[in-house]
NUKE-382518 format. One record per residue (C-alpha): x, y, z. Coordinates in steps of 0.5 Angstrom, whole numbers, padded with zeros to 4 digits, always signed. Each point is the difference from the previous one (the first is absolute). Layout:
BEGIN
XYZ ...
# end
This chain:
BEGIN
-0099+0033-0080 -0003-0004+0006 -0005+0004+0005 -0002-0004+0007 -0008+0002+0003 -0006-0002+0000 -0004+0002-0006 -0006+0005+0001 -0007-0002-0001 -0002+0005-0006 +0007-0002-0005 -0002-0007+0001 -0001-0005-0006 -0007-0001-0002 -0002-0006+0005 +0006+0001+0004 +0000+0000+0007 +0003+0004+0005 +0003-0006+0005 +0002-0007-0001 +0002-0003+0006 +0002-0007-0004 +0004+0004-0006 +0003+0006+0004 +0008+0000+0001 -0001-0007-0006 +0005+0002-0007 -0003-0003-0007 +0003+0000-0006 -0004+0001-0006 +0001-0001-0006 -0005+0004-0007 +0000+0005+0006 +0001+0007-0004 -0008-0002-0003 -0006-0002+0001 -0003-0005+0004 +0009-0001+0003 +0000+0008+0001 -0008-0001+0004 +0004-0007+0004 +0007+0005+0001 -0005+0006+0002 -0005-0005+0005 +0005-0004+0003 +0004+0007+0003 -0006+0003+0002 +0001-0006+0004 +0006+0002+0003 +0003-0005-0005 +0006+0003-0003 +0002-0002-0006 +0005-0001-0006 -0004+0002-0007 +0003-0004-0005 +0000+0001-0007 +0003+0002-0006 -0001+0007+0000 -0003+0005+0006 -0006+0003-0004 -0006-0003-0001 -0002-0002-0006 -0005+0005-0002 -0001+0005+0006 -0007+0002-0004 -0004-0006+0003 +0005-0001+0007 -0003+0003+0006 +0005+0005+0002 +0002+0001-0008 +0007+0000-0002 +0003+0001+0006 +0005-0007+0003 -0003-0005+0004 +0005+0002+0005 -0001+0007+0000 -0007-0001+0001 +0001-0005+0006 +0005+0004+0003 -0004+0007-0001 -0005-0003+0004 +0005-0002+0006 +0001-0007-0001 +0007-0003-0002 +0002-0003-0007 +0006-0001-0005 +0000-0001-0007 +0005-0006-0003 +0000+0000-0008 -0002-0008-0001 -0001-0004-0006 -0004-0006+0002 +0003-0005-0005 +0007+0000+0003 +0002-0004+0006 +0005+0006+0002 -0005+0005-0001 -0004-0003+0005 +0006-0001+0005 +0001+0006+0001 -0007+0002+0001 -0001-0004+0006 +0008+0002+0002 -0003+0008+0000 -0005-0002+0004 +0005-0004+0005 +0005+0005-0001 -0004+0007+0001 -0005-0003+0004 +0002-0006+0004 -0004-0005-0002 -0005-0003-0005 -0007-0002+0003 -0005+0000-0007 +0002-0001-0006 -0005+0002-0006 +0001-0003-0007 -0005+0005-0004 +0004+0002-0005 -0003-0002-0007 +0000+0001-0007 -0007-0001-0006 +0001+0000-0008 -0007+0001-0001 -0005-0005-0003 +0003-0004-0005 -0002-0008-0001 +0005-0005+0000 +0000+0001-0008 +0002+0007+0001 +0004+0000+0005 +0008+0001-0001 +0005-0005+0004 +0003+0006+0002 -0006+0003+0003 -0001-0008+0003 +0007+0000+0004 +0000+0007+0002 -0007+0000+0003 +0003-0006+0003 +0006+0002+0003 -0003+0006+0003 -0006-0003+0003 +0002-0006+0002 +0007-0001+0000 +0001+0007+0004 -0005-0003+0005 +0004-0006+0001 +0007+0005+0000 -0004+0005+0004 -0002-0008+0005 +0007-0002+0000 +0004+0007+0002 -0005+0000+0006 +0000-0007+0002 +0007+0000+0000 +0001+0006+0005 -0006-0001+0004 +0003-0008+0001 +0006+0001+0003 -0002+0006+0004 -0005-0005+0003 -0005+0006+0001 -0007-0003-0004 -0003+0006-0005 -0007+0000-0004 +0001-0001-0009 -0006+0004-0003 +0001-0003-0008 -0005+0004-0005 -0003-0004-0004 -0006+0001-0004 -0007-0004-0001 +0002-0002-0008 +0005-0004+0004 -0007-0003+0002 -0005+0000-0006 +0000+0000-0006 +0002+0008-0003 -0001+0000-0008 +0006+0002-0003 +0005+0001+0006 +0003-0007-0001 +0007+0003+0003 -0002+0003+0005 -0006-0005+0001 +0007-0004+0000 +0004+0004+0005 -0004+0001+0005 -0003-0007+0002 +0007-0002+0000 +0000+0006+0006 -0005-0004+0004 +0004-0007-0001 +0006+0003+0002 -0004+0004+0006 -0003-0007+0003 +0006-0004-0001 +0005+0005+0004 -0005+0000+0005 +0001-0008+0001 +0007+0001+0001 +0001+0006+0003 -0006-0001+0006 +0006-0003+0005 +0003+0007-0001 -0005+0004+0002 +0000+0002-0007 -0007+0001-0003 -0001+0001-0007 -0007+0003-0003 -0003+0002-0006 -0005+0006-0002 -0004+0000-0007 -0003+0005-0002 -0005+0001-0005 -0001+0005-0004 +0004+0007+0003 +0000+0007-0002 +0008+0002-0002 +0002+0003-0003 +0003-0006-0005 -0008-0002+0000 -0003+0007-0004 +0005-0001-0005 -0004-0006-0002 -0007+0003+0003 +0001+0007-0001 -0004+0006+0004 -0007-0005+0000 +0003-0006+0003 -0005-0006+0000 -0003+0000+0006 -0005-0006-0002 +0006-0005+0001 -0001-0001+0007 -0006-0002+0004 +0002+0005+0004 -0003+0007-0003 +0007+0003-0001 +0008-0002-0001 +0004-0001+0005 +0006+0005+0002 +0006-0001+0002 -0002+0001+0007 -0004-0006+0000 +0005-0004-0001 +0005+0004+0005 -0004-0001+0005 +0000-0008-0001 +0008+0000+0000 +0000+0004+0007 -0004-0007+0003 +0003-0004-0003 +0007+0003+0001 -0003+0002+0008 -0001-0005+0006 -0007+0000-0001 +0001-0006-0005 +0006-0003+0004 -0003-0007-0001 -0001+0000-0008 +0005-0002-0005 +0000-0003-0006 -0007+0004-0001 -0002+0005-0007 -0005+0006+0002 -0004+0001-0005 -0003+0008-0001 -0004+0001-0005 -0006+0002+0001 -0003-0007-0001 +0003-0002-0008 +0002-0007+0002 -0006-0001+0004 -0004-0001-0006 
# end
């Protein structure tokens, strides 16, 4: 289902605002867009006036008990709050998959302006010792070879289409220091801010800009499964965890033309860890 309108102040996200001149009429894809910090991102980016492709392999969220907006779909959430969205069943490991996600969002929408590379998966803590190779290469393919698939697909178009578009890739700040006994992951998601720096380099003369969010540590629905009802606060400086609306709102600037002159840059939020 697709609904046009403006969304109304009182059904938008949390730390949504009700206009952005520099989104509003845009198309995204994004990508992990059923949960967490990809459902806030989808959701932030329509209240907008983004319309948006939901990519991912299912349209419920993982676990509607921690989501804001419980188990309905990200789609129906936008769409009930008058903003405009489509869902695309998209595994990010697969070239093909990724191709039809931007070529939804050319198709239905007519165009591709942002692309947001958020899918990603976490086995847990484990040491290189514990760690399987089966849970290394899927880790792998999802966060690193997804964002370099999901890249790809969007340079591709937005290449011969010679429109420019804005890439937000989400890291993470274990691809920056060191996490303990996240070594995939740690692995994954440093290769995702290589990547996001040297497509900027080649892509720049395209007006295609290619940055980075990475995030600290974020409430999800995935994080409780790990911290549970009592998160441990004192991970960060900052006297909270972050939210998946603290990090919607840094791929909002860097997806919008308030950060129109940075490229190749990573946005880290997360409440002052990496600064101690």
């Amino acid at each position: 289902m697709i609904v046009r309108g403006t969304a109304p102040a009182s059904e938008l996200p949390s730390g949504a605002q009700p206009t952005d001149r520099s989104l509003a009429g845009e198309v995204a894809v994004v990508t992990g867009a059923a949960s967490g910090i990809g459902r806030a991102v989808a959701r932030r980016l329509a209240a907008g006036g983004v319309r948006v492709v939901v990519a991912d392999l299912r349209p419920d969220p993982r676990d509607g008990t921690h989501e804001e907006g419980g188990h309905a779909t990200t789609v129906d959430l936008i769409c009930s709050a008058g903003g405009e969205a489509i869902f695309a069943e998209t595994d990010v490991s697969k070239a093909s998959a990724l191709s039809r996600a931007v070529a939804t969002a050319v198709d239905r929408f007519g165009a591709l302006d942002i692309m947001v590379n958020n899918a990603g998966i976490w086995h847990g803590h484990r040491t290189i010792l514990e760690e399987t190779e089966a849970e290394f290469d899927s880790t792998i393919a999802t966060n690193l070879k997804g964002v370099w698939l999901g890249c790809k697909a969007a340079i591709a178009h937005v290449v011969e289409a010679g429109t420019g578009a804005s890439i937000v890739n989400i890291a993470s700040i274990a691809g920056m220091v060191g996490l303990a006994a996240e070594p995939a992951y740690s692995a994954s998601k440093g290769g995702v801010i290589g990547l996001t720096r040297q497509l900027a380099i080649d892509y720049a003369p395209h007006r295609i800009r290619v940055n980075a969010v990475a995030p600290g540590f974020v409430e999800t629905s995935l994080s409780r499964s790990v911290m549970g009802d009592n998160p441990e606060h004192d991970l960060t400086p900052w006297p909270r965890l972050g939210t998946v609306t603290d990090v919607a709102s840094a791929v909002a600037f860097l997806a919008s033309d308030d950060s129109g002159w940075m490229t190749g840059e990573v946005l880290v939020v997360d409440g002052g860890y990496s600064a101690r």
